[in-house]
N, C-alpha and C positions, 0 to 999 in steps of 0.2 A: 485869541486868548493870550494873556500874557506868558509867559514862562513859569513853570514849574516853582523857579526858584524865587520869583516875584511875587506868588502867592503865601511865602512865607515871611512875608516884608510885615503883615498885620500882625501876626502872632508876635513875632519878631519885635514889634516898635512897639506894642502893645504893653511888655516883659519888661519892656524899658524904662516905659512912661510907669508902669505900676508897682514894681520891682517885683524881685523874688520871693519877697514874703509874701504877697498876693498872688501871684502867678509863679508858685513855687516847679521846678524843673520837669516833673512828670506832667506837670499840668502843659507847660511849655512845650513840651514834645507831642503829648496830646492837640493842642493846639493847632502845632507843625503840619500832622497828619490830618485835620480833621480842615486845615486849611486848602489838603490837595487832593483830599478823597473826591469829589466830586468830579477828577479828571478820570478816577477810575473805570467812569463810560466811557474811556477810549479803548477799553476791551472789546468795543461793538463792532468799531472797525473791524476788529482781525475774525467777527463772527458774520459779518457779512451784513451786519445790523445800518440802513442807511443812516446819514448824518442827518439835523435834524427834528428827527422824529422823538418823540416822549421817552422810549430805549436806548435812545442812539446819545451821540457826543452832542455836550449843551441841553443836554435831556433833563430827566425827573429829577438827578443829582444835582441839576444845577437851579433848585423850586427853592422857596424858602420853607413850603413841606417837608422837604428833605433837609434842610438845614435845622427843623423844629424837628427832626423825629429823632434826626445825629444825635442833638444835642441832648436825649437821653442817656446816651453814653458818658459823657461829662457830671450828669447828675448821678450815676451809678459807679464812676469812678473820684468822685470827689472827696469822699473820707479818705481815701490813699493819699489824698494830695495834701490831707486837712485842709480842706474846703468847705464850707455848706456847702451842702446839694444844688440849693438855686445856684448859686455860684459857678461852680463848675459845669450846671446846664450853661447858662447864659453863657460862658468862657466858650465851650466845645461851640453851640448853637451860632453864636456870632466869629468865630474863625472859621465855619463852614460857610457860614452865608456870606463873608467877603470874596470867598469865590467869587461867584458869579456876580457880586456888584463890580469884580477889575472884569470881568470877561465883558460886563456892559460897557468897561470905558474903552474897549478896542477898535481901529478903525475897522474891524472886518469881521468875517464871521457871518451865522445867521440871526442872530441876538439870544434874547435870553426867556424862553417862556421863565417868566420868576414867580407868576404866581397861578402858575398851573396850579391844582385843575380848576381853579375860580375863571382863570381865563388865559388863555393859551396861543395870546398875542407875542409870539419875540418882539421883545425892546431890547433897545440900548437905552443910555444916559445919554443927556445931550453935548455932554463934555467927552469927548471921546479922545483924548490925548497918547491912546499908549498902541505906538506899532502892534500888530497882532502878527505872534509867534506861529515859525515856521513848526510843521509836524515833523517835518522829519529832522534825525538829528546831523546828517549831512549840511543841509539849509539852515541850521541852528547856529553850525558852524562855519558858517560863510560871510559873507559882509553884508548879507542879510541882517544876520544872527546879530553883529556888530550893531549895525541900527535900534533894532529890537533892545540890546543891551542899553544904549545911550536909552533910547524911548524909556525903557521901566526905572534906570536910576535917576533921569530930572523926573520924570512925570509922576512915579509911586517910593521909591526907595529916599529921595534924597528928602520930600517931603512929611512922611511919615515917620523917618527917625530923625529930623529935626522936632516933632510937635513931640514926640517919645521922649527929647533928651531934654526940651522946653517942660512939660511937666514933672521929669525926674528934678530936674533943677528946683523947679516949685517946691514939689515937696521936701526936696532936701534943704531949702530957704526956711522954707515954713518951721522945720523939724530943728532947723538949729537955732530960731527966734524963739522957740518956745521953751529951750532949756537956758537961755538965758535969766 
């Protein structure tokens, strides 16, 4: 899996590319969380739950089930955000499910059942570019961790807030021919 903090590269480049009138700042923090909720089955470890399995890390939270059900959340908090409802489903739905599409692009791991329970194949992607992050925070912090860092800023960071700041550009192009 990438890092923690790599999974907030989507939400993140997303904000950017759309601005703030679309993806107004509660939606952006929602976003944030709803981008790393799916790590939250690393709670299985410390219950003895093996890795793997449908309960365990890389589990049911990392399904695009579980990325469809999140993103209820987003539709019941979307008037907060002044949102349509679809809006802020599709927002939460799609920063949960970029999870587990950077956990397929890892060299390691077990992959990703993603579309449990239709079928309970782990995959990856075939483009697999990005070191897979140490667990513990020790090896995080190590020249491990260093690698893993280089790996997510060419491989996920440097490329997603270039296409973020290519469409803010866009639109901010667009936006000043039009008031001429």
């Amino acid at each position: 899996m990438p890092t923690i903090f790599t999974h907030l590269a989507v939400p993140v480049a997303a904000t950017v590319a759309l601005g703030s009138r679309r993806i107004p700042p509660g939606a952006l923090a929602a976003g944030v969380l709803a981008s790393i909720a799916p790590d939250f089955d690393g709670i299985a470890f410390h219950l003895g739950i093996a890795y793997g399995g449908m309960t365990g890390h890389r589990g049911f939270t990392h399904t695009v089930l579980f990325a469809l059900l999140f993103g209820l959340l987003g539709g019941w908090l979307a008037p907060r955000w002044r949102m349509r409802r679809v809006a802020g489903y599709a927002w939460i739905m799609l920063c949960t499910l970029s999870h587990p599409l950077l956990d397929m692009m890892t060299n390691g791991g077990a992959g990703i059942a993603l579309f449990w329970p239709l079928d309970s194949v782990h995959h990856f992607l075939a483009w697999r570019p990005i070191e897979v992050s140490p667990l513990s925070l020790k090896r995080l912090l190590s020249l491990r961790g260093v690698q893993v860092a280089r790996s997510e800023l060419r491989n996920v960071w440097a490329p997603l807030m270039a296409a973020g700041l290519l469409v803010w550009a866009a639109r901010h192009r667009r936006g000043a021919q039009s008031k001429r």
